[in-house]
C-alpha positions as CSV (number, residue, x, y, z in Angstrom):
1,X,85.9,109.0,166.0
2,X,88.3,106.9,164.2
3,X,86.9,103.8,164.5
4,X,83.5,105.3,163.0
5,X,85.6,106.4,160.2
6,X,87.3,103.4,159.6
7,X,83.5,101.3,160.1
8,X,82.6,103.7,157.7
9,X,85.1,103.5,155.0
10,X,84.9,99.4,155.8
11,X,81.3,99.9,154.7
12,X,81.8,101.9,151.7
13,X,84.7,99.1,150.2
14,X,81.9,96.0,150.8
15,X,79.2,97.7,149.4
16,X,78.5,96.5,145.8
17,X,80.2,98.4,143.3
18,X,77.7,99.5,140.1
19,X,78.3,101.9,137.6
20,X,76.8,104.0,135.1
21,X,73.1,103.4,134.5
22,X,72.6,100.6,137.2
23,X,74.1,103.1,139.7
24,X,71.7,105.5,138.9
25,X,68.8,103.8,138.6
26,X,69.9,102.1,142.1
27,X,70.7,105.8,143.9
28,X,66.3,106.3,142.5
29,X,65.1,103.0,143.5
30,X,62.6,104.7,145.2
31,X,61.8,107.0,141.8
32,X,61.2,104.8,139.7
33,X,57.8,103.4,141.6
34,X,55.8,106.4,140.3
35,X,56.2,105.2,137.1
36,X,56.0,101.4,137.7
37,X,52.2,101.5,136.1
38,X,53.8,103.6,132.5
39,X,56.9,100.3,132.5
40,X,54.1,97.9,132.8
41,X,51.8,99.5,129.9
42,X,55.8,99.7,127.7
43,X,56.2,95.8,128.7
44,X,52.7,94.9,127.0
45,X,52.4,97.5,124.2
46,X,56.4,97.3,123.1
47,X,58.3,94.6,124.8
48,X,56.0,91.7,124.0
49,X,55.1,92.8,120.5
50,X,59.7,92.6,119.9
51,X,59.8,89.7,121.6
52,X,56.9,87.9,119.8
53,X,58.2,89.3,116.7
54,X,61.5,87.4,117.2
55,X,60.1,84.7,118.1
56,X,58.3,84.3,114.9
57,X,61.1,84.9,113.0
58,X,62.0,81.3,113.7
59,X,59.2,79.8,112.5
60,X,57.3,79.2,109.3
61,X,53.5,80.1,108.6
62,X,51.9,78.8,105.6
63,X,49.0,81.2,103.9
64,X,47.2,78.0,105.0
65,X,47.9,76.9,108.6
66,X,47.2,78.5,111.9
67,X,49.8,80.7,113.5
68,X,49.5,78.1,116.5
69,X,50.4,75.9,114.6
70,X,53.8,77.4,113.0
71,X,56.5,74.8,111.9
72,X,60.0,75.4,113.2
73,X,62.5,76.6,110.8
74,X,65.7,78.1,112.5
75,X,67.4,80.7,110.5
76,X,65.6,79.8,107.2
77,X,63.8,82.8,106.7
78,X,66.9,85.1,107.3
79,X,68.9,82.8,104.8
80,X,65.5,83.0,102.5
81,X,65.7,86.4,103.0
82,X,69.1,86.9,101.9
83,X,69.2,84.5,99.0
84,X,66.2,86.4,97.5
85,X,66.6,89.0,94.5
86,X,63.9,91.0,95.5
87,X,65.2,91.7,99.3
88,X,68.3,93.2,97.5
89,X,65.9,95.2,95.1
90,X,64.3,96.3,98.2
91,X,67.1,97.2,100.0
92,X,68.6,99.1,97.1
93,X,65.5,101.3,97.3
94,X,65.4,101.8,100.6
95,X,69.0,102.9,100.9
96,X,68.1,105.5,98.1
97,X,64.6,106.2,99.3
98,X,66.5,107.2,102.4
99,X,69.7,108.9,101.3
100,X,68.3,111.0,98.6
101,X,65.0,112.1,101.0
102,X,67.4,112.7,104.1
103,X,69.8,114.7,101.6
104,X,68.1,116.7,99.8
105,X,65.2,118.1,102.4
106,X,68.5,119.0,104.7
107,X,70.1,121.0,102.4
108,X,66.9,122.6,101.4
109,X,65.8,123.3,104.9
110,X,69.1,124.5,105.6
111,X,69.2,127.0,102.8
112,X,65.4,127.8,104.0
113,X,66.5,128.4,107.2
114,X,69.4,130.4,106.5
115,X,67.2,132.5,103.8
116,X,64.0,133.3,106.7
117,X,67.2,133.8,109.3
118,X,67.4,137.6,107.9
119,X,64.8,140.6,108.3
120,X,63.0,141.4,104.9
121,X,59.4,141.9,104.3
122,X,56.8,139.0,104.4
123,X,59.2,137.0,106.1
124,X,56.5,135.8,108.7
125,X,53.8,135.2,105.8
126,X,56.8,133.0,103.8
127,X,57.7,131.1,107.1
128,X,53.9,129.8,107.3
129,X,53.5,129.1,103.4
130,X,56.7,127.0,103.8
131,X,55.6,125.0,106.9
132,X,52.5,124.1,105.5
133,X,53.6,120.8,103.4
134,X,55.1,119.6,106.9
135,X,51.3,120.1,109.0
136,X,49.3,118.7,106.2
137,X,48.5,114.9,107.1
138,X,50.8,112.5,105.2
139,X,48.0,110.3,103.8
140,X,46.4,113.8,102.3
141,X,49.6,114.8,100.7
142,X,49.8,111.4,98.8
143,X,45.9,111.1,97.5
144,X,47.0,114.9,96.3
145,X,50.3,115.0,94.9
146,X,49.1,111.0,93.4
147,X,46.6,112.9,91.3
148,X,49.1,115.9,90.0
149,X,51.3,112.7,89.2
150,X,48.1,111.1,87.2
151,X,49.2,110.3,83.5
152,X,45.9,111.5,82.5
153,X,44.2,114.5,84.5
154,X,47.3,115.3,86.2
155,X,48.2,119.1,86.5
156,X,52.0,118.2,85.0
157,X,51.3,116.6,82.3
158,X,49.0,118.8,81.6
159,X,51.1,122.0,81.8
160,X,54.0,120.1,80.0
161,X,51.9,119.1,76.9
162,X,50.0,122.8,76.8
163,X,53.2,124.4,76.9
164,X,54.8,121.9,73.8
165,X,57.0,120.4,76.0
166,X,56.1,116.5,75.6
167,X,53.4,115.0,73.2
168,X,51.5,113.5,75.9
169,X,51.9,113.4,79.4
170,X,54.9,111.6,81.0
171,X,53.8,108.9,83.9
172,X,55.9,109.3,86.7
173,X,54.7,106.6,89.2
174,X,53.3,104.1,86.3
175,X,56.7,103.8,85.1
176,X,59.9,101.8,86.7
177,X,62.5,104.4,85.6
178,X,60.8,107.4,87.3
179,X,58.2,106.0,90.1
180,X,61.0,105.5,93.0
181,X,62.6,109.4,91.9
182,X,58.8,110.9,91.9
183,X,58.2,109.4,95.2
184,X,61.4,110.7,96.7
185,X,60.5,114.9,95.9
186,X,56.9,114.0,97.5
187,X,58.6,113.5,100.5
188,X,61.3,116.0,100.6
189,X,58.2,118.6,99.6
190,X,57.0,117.2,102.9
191,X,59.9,117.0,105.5
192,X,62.4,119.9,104.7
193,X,59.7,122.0,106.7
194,X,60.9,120.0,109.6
195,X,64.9,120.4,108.6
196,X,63.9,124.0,108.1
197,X,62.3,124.4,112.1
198,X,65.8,123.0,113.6
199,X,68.0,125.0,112.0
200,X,66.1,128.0,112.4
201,X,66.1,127.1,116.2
202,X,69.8,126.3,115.8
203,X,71.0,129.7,113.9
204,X,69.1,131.0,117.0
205,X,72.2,129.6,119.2
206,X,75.0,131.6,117.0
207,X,76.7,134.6,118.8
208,X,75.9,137.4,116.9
209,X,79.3,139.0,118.6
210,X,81.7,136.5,116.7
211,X,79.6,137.3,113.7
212,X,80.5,141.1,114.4
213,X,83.9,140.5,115.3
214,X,84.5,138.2,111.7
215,X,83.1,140.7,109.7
216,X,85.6,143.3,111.0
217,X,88.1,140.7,110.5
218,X,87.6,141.4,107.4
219,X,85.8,137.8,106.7
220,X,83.4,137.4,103.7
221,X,80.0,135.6,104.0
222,X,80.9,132.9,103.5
223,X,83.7,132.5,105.6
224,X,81.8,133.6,108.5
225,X,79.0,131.2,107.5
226,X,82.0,128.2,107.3
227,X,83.4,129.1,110.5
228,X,81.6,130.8,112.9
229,X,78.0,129.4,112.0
230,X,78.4,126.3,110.8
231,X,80.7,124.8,113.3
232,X,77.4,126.1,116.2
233,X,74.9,124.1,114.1
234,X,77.2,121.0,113.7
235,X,75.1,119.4,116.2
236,X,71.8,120.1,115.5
237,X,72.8,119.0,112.0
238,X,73.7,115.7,113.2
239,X,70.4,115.3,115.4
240,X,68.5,116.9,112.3
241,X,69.8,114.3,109.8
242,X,69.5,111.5,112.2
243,X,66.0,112.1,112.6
244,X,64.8,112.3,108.9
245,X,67.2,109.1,108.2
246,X,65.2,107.4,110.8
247,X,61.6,108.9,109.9
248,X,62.6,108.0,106.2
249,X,64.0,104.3,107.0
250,X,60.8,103.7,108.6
251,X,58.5,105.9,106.3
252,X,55.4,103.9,104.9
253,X,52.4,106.1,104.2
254,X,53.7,107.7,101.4
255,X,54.8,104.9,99.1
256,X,52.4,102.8,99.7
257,X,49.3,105.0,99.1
258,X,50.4,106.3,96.0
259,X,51.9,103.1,94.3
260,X,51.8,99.7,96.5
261,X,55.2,99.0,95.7
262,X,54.7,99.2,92.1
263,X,55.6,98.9,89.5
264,X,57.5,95.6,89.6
265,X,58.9,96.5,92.9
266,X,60.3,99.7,92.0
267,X,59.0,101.5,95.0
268,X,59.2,98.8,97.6
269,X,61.0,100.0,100.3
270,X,61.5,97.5,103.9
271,X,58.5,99.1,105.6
272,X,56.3,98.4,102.5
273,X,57.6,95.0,101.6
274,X,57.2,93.9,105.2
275,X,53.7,95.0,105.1
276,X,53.1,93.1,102.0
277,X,53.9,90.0,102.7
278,X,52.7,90.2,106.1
279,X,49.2,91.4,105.9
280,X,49.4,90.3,101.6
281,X,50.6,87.3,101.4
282,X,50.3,85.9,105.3
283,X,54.3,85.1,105.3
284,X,54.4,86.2,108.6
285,X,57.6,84.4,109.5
286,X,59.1,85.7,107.1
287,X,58.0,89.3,107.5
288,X,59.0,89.3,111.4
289,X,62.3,88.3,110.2
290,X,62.6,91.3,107.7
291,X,61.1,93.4,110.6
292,X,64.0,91.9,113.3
293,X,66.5,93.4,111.1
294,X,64.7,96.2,110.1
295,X,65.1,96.9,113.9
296,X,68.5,96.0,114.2
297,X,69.0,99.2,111.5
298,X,66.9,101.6,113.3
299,X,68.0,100.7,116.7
300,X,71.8,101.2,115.3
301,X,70.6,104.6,114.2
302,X,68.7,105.4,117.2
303,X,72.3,104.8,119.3
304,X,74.1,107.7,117.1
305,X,71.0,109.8,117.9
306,X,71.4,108.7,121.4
307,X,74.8,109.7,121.6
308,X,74.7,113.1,119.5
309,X,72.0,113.9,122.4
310,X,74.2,112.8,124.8
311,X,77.3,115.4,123.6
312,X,75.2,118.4,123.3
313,X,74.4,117.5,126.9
314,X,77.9,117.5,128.2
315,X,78.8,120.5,126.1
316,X,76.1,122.4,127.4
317,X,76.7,121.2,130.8
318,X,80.9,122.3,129.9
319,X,79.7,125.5,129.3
C-alpha cells in the first residue's frame, strides 16, 4: 500500500505543472470538442479580420494601387498618425463624446432608477415611456432627432423663435461650437434607458432589512441611500459604466448619420474618422492603424469589465 502511494505521489510531482486557465482548459480537454466547429467560425470571422488588420497597419495603400500591391512602411502610419492635428482633434472628441455620454446617461438612469424603485401610480406606464428611446433602432433615432435639430423646419427652432426666445432658429449640428454637445444628449436620450434597467435590477439586490434597521437608527435618506444602498450597487455601477464607455468609444451610427463628421471635424470621433478614411478616402493602412489602437483602448477596457465580472463572482461565490 505504500509503495502505491509513494508511485502515486511520484506521479503526481512529474506530472506537468499548469495553472490557471491552461489548467482548466487542460482538466476539459475533452469539453472543449463540442465546440471545436463555434472556435473555427471565431478564427475566420474575428481572428483573421485582427490579424489582417495588423498586418496592414504596416503597409501603405495609395487611393491608386492595389491592396496586393501595398508598399511597406514600418511604423509610419502610427508616427503619421500621431504627428497629425486632426488625430488629436479626433481624440479630443472622442474622449468627450465618451465621458460626457457615459456621465451623464448614468446619473440619469440612476436617478430614474431610483425614482421607478418606489410604489406610486402609473409607475408601470412611466417605466415603458422611458424605455422606449433605448428599443427604438439607433439609425431611426438619428434621421428623427436630425430633423428636430434642422435649422429650418426643426421643431426647436421653431418653438424657440414662436415663443420670442431667438430671432431665428439656432443650428445645432451646422455649427462647430454646438454640433459635438447636440450629438452628445441624442445619445444620452438613447442609452440612460439602459443605465436605468441595471440599476433597477441592482436596487433589486438591497436588503430591505438594513434599510429597516437604518431608518430606526435614526438615519435620514440620504444616509441610508450613501451607505446601505449605494455601497450594494457599487458593482453594478462599475459593470454599468464600463459598458456605456465601451458602447460609446465604439459608437458610430449616431454621428455619422446625422453630421459625417462635420463640421470641420467637430464631430469626428475614432469610429467615424476610421471609417472615413477607410471606405472615403481608401487610406486603408492608415485606418487599420487607427483601428489597432482603437483596439488596444477597448480591449484595455474590456479587461476592467472582465475583472469587475470576475469580483461579483467571487463575492457571490463568498457569500
Amino acid at each position: 500500500m505504500t509503495i502505491l502511494t509513494g508511485k502515486a505521489e511520484v506521479s503526481r510531482r512529474l506530472r506537468p505543472h499548469r495553472s490557471g486557465v491552461l489548467r482548466k482548459v487542460w482538466e476539459h480537454r475533452a469539453d472543449y470538442a463540442y465546440v471545436l466547429p463555434a472556435i473555427a467560425v471565431m478564427l475566420i470571422v474575428i481572428a483573421y479580420p485582427i490579424y489582417y488588420t495588423i498586418e496592414l497597419s504596416f503597409f501603405n495603400t495609395p487611393p491608386g494601387l492595389q491592396l496586393r500591391d501595398k508598399i511597406f512602411v514600418g511604423l509610419d502610419n502610427y508616427t503619421a498618425i500621431l504627428k497629425s492635428p486632426v488625430f488629436w482633434t479626433v481624440t479630443s472628441n472622442t474622449l468627450i463624446w465618451t465621458a460626457g455620454s457615459t456621465f451623464i446617461a448614468f446619473v440619469l438612469g440612476f436617478a430614474c432608477a431610483l425614482a421607478l424603485h418606489r410604489d406610486f401610480a402609473g409607475r408601470a406606464i412611466l417605466r415603458a415611456i422611458l424605455i422606449i428611446p433605448w428599443v427604438i433602432s439607433a439609425v431611426a433615432a438619428s434621421y428623427i432627432w436630425k430633423w428636430i435639430y434642422h435649422s429650418d423646419f426643426g421643431i426647436i427652432g421653431s418653438v424657440l423663435v414662436g415663443l420670442g426666445l431667438s430671432d431665428r432658429p439656432p443650428n445645432f449640428i451646422d455649427s462647430v461650437s454646438t454640433v459635438l454637445p447636440s450629438l452628445i444628449v441624442v445619445n444620452i436620450w438613447r442609452e440612460f434607458p439602459f443605465a436605468m434597467i441595471m440599476m433597477m435590477a441592482g436596487l433589486q439586490t438591497v436588503p430591505d432589512q438594513l434599510l429597516r434597521a437604518a431608518k430606526v437608527d435614526g438615519a435620514n435618506a440620504w444616509q441610508r441611500f450613501w451607505h446601505v444602498t449605494f455601497p450594494h450597487l457599487r458593482n453594478v455601477s462599475t459593470v454599468t459604466i464600463l459598458l456605456l464607455a465601451v458602447a460609446n468609444f465604439n459608437s458610430f451610427i449616431i454621428p455619422w448619420i446625422m453630421t459625417g463628421g462635420g463640421p470641420s471635424n467637430a464631430s469626428h470621433i475614432w469610429i467615424t474618422h476610421i471609417y472615413e478614411l477607410a471606405f472615403g478616402r481608401q487610406r486603408w493602412g492608415v485606418a487599420s492603424a487607427y483601428s489597432v489602437l482603437l483596439f488596444l483602448i477597448l480591449m484595455s477596457l474590456g479587461y476592467f469589465y472582465v475583472r469587475a465580472l470576475s469580483g461579483n463572482d467571487q463575492k457571490d461565490g463568498s457569500e
